[in-house]
C-alpha positions in Angstrom: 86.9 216.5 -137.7 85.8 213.5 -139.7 82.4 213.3 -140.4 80.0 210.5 -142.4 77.3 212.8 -143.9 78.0 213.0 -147.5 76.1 215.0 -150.5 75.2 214.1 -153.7 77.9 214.5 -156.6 77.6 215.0 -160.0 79.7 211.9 -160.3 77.3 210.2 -157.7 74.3 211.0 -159.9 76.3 209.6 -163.1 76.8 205.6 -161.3 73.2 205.8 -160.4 72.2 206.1 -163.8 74.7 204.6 -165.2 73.7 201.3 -163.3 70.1 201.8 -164.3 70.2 202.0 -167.7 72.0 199.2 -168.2 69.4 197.4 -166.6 66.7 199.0 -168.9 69.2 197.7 -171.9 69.0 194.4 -170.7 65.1 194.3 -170.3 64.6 195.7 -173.9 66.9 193.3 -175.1 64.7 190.6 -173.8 66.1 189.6 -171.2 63.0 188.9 -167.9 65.2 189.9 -165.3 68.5 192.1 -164.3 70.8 193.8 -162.0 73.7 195.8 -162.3 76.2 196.6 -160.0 78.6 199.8 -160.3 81.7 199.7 -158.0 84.4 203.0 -157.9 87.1 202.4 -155.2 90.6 204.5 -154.8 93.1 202.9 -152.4 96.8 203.7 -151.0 99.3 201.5 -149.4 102.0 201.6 -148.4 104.9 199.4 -146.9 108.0 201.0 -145.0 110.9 198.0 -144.0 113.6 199.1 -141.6 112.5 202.9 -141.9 112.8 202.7 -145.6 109.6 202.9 -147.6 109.5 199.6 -149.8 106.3 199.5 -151.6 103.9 202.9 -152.2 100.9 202.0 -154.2 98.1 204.9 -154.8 95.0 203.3 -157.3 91.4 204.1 -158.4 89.0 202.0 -160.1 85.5 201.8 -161.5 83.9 198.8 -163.1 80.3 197.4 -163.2 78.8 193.9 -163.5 75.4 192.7 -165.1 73.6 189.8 -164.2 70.3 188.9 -166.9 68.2 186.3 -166.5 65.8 184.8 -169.6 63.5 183.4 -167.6 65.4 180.4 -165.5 68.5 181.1 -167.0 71.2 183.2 -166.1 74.5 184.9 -167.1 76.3 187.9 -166.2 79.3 189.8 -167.8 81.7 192.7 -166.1 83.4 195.6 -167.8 86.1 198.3 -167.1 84.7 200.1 -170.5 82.2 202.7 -169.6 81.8 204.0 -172.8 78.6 203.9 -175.4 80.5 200.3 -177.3 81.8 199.1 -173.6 77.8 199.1 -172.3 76.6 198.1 -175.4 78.7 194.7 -175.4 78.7 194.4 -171.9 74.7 193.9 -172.4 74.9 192.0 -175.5 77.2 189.3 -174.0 75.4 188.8 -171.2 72.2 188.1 -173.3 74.4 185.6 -175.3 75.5 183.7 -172.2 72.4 183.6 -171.1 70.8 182.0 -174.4 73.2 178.9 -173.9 72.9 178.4 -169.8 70.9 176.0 -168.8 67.5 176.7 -166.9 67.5 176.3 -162.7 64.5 176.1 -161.4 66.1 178.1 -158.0 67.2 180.8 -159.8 66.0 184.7 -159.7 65.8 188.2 -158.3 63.9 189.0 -155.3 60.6 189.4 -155.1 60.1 193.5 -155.3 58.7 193.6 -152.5 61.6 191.9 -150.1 63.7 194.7 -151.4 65.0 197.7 -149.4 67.9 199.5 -147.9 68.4 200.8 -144.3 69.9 204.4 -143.8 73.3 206.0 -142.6 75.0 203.1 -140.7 78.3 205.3 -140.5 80.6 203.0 -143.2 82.1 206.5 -145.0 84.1 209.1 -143.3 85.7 211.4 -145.3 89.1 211.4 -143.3 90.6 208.3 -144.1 92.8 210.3 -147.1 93.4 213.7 -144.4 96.9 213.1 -144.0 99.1 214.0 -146.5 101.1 210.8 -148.1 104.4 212.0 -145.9 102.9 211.6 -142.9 100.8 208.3 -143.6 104.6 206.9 -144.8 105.9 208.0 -141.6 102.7 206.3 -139.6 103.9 202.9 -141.0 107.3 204.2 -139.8 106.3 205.1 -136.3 104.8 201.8 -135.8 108.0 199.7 -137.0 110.0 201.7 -134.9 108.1 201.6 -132.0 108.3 197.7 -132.4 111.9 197.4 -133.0 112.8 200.0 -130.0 110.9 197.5 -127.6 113.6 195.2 -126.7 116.9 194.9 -128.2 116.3 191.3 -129.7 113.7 193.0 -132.2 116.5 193.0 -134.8 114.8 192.9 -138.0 110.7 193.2 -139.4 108.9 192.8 -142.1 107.9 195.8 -142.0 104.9 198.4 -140.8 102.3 199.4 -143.7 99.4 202.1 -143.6 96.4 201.7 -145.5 93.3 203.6 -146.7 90.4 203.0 -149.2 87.2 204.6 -150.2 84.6 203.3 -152.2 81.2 203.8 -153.5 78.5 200.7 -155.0 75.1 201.5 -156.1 73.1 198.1 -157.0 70.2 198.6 -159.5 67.5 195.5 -160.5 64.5 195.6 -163.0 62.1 196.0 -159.7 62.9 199.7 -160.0 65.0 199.1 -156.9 68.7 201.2 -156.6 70.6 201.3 -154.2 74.1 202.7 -152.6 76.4 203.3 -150.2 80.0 204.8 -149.7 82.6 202.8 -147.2 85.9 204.0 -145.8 88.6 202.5 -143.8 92.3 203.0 -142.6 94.7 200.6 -141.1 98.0 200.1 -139.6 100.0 197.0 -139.0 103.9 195.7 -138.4 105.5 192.8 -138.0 108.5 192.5 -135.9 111.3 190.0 -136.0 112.8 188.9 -132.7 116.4 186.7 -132.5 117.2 185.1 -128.9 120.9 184.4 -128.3 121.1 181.0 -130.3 120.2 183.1 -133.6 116.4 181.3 -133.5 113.9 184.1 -135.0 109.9 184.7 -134.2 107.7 186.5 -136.2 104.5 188.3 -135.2 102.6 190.9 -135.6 99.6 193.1 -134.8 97.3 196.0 -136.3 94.4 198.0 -135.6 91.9 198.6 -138.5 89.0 201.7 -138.5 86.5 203.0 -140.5 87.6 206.6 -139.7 91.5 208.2 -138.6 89.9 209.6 -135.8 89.8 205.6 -134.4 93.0 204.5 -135.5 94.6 203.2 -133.0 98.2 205.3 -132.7 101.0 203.7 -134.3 102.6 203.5 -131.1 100.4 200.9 -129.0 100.6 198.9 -132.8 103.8 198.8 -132.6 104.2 197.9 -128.9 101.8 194.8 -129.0 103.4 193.1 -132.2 106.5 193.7 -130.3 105.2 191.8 -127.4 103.7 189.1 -129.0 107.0 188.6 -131.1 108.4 188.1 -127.7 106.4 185.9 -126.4 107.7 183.3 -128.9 111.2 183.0 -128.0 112.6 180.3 -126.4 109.6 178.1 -127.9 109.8 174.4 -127.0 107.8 171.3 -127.8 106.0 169.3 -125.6 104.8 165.6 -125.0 101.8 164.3 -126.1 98.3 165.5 -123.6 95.0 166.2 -123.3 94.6 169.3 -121.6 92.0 172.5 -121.3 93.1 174.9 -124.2 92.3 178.6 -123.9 92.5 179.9 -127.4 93.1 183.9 -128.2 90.6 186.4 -129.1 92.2 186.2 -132.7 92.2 182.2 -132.7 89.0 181.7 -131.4 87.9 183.7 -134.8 88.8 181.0 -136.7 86.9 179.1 -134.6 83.6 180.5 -135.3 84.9 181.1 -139.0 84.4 177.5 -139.4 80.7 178.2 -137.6 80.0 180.5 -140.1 81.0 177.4 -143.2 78.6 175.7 -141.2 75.6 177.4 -141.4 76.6 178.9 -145.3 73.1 177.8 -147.2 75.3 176.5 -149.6 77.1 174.0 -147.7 73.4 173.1 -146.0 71.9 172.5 -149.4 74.9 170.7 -151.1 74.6 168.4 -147.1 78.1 168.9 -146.6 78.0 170.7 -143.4 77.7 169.1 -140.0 74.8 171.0 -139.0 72.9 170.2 -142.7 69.6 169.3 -140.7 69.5 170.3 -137.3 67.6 173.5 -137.2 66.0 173.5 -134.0 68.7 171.5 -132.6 71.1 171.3 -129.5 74.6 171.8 -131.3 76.7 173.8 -128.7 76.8 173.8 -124.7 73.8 176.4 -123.3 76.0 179.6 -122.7 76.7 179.5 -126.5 74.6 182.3 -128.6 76.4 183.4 -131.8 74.9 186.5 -133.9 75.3 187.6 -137.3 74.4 191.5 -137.4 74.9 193.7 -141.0 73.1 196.6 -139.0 75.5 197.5 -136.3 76.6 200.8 -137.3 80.2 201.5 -138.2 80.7 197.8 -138.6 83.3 195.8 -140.5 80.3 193.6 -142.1 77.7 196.4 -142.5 75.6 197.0 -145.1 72.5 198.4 -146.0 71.6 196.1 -148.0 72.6 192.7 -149.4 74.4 191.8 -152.5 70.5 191.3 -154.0 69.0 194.4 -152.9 67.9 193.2 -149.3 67.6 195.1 -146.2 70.7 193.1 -143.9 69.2 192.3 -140.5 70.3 190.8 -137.0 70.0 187.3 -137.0 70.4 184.9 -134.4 72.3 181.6 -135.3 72.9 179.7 -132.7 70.7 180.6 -129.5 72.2 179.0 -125.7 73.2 176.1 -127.7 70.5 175.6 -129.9 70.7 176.5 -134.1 68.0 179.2 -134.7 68.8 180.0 -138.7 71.2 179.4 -141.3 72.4 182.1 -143.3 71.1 182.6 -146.8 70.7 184.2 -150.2 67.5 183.7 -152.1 69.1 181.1 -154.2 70.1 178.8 -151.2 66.7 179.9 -149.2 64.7 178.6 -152.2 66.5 175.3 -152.2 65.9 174.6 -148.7 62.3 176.3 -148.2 63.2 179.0 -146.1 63.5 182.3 -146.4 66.5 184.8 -147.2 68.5 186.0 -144.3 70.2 189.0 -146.3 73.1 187.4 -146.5 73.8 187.5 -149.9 77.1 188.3 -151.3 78.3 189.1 -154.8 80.9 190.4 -156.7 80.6 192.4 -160.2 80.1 188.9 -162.1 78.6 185.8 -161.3 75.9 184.3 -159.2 75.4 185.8 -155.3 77.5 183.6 -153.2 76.9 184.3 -148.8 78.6 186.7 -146.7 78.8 187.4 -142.9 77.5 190.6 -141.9 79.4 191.2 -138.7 79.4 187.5 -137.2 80.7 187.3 -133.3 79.4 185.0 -130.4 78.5 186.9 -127.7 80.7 187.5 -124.8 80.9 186.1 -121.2 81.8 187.8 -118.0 85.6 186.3 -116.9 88.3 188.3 -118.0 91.1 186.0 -120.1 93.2 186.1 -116.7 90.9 184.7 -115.1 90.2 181.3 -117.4 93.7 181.2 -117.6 94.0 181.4 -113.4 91.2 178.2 -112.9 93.3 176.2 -115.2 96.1 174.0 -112.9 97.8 172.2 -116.5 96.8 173.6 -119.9 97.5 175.7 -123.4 96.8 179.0 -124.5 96.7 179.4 -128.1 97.6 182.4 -129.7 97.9 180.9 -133.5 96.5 177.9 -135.2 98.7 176.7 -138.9 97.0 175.0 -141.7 93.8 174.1 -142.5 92.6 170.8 -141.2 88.9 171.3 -140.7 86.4 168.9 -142.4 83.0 170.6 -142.6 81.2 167.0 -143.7 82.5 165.5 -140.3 83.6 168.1 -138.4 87.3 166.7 -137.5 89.5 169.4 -136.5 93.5 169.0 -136.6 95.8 172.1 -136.9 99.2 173.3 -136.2 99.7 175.4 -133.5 101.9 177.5 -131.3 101.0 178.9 -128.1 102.3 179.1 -124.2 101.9 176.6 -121.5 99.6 177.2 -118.6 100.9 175.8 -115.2 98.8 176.5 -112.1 97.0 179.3 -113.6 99.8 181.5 -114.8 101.6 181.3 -118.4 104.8 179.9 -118.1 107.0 179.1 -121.4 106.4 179.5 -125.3 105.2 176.4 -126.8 105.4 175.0 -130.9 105.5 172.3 -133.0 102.2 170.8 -131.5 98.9 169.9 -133.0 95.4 170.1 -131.4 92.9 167.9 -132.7 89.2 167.3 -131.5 86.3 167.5 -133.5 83.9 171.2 -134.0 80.6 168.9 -132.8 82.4 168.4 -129.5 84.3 171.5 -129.5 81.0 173.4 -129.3 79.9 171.4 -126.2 82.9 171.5 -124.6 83.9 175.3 -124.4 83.3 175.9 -120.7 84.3 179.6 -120.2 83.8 182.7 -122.7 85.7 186.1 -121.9 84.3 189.4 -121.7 86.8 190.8 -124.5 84.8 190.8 -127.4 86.2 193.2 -129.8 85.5 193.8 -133.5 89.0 193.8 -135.3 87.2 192.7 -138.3 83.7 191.3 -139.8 84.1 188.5 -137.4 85.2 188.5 -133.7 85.1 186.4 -130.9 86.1 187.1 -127.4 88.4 184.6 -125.1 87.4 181.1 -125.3 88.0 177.8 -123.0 87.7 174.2 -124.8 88.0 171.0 -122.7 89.1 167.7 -123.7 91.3 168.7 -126.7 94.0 166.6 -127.6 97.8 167.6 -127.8 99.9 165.8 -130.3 103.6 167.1 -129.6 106.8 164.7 -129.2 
């Protein structure tokens, strides 16, 4: 039985301190500020084509990042090299750097007294690695073979893979704060290659991704559903030139509100090149719009305890029945505009805190997708978008995309070689029906979505 309560290891005890006193090097070395960040990870993957295993990787790592600041200037170095000479110029380089950076006024670590962590949110499980590397080969197996044995046009794949990763951060500043957590997760995923009659070939595919075994989907259903969507493309044609409703998938409507979340990224509000730069308070979306960014929801794909500064992560509400409640920020950005931090930042081992989601999903409706698709008399449902034509200045949205047509409220034939345009300030006004299939397949999730007045570019 898998289980998320975890004791403390010698090893454990060794990151901890091993992230502190590198901060304590830092601060006798002059520097007026630090953090360091310790990161030990182990991973396996593997990739099994045609029942054959193609790839098996198996990996560990450990590595830690510094960031000093001498007074308004920064710098930050990352090593591999734990040893005595590998600490001793990972601090000395960082010092170095930050000698020649120039001073930001913005810069800085948080004030001691924003800093915190929140308790067990259920991110490890210590089941991830249970089955032995035989049987998490033959899981990739199972779910390209329960693919291929769908239909007999599934001819070929590109194979099913199994996945699992630990890993372990502790976070340490010169405010005496340290921090950690552990995180675990497991996947599975296949991708199926269907021919019709003609020799024309679709690819799909599908996956389910946990934090523990115990919620992994079965490679079975995995391999069932990319089978069925492979299907679903065949016999693809193209279609004149319309403006139509457009339902867009679960999956597509993500990268929907991915470009909502470049939106309201502090750094794209500071820099003004964000369509909502300036409209806090606002009307930017129709009324039954509320999207969410939550780090706290335990078990989540975008939880945290804390931020990449030390910062308790929160629920925060973005956009609120249409209108824009926050942005989301780091201290840097929050400084720059004269708010305050949202925990929200985001780092790596080197470098300055960038912004992350925490688990970022607008909230669901109360049709099921058969539904908006059964009030629709001519129309589109999306289930993949190409490209990247999104301009977050203007908002002007033109992708690729392939999908099925909707005639009288049922789905009728596959659909490619089209391209919906409209533009994200209107596509936010004009999304008339939300589903009630929310579902977290990642840190970002959206459920069903309707848009009105999209255009159609086809033949």
């Amino acid at each position: 039985m898998a289980t998320h309560v975890q004791t403390v290891s010698g090893v454990d005890s060794d990151l901890r301190e091993l992230a502190t006193t590198v901060v304590s090097r830092a601060m006798k070395a002059g520097a007026t500020a630090a953090e360091s960040v310790v990161r030990e990870g182990s991973e396996f993957s593997t990739v099994v084509r045609m029942g054959e295993v193609e790839t098996l990787k198996e990996s560990g790592s450990r590595a830690i990042g510094l960031r000093v600041f001498l007074g308004q200037s920064a710098a930050s170095t990352y090593s591999s090299d734990f040893t005595e000479d590998g600490i001793r110029r990972l601090v000395s380089g960082a010092m170095d750097l930050a000698k020649v950076t120039s001073a930001d006024a913005y810069s800085g670590i948080p004030e001691a007294d924003q800093l915190g962590s929140l308790g067990d949110l259920q991110l490890y499980y210590d089941d991830v690695y249970s089955l032995p590397p035989e049987e998490r080969i033959d899981y990739a197996r199972r779910a390209e073979k329960a693919a291929l044995e769908t239909d007999a046009r599934l001819k070929n794949s590109d194979g099913g893979s199994f996945d699992a990763a630990t890993g372990h951060k502790v976070l340490a500043n010169s405010h005496g704060f340290v921090g950690e957590y552990r995180r675990s997760y497991c996947s599975v995923s296949v991708a199926p290659i269907a021919q019709d009659d003609n020799g024309n070939m679709q690819r799909d595919y599908w996956f389910s991704l946990a934090r523990t075994l115990s919620k992994l989907e079965s490679a079975e259903s995995v391999g069932r559903e990319a089978a069925r969507r492979t299907l679903r493309r065949l016999g693809s044609r193209k279609i004149a030139s319309t403006q139509v409703p457009i339902v867009l998938d679960p999956m597509v409507a993500g990268s929907i509100l991915d470009n909502v979340f470049d939106a309201v990224n502090g750094d794209a509000v500071y820099r003004q090149s964000s369509f909502l730069a300036n409209m806090l308070g606002e009307k930017v979306a129709a009324d039954n719009i509320t999207v969410v960014d939550d780090g706290t929801i335990p078990g989540g794909f975008g939880t945290e305890p804390f931020d990449g500064e030390g910062i308790p992560t929160r629920r925060t509400v973005v956009i609120e029945n249409g209108i824009l409640k926050s942005y989301l920020l780091n201290t840097y950005t929050a400084k720059k505009l004269g708010l305050k931090t949202t925990g929200n930042a985001s780092r790596g081992l080197a470098g300055t805190p960038g912004i992350g989601a925490g688990n970022f999903f607008l909230q669901k409706g109360d049709k099921t997708p058969q539904q908006i698709i059964a009030g629709i008399k001519q129309g589109l449902y999306v289930f993949q978008f190409l490209g990247f034509g999104v301009n977050l200045v203007t908002g002007d949205f033109s992708r690729g995309a392939s999908g099925v047509w909707i005639e009288n409220g049922e789905l009728t034939y596959p659909v490619e070689e089209i391209t919906v345009a409209g533009n994200l300030k209107d596509m936010l006004y004009n999304i008339s029906e939300i589903g009630n299939d929310l579902q977290f397949r990642g840190s970002l999730a959206s459920p069903t979505l309707r848009i009105d007045g999209m255009m159609i570019a086809g033949e």
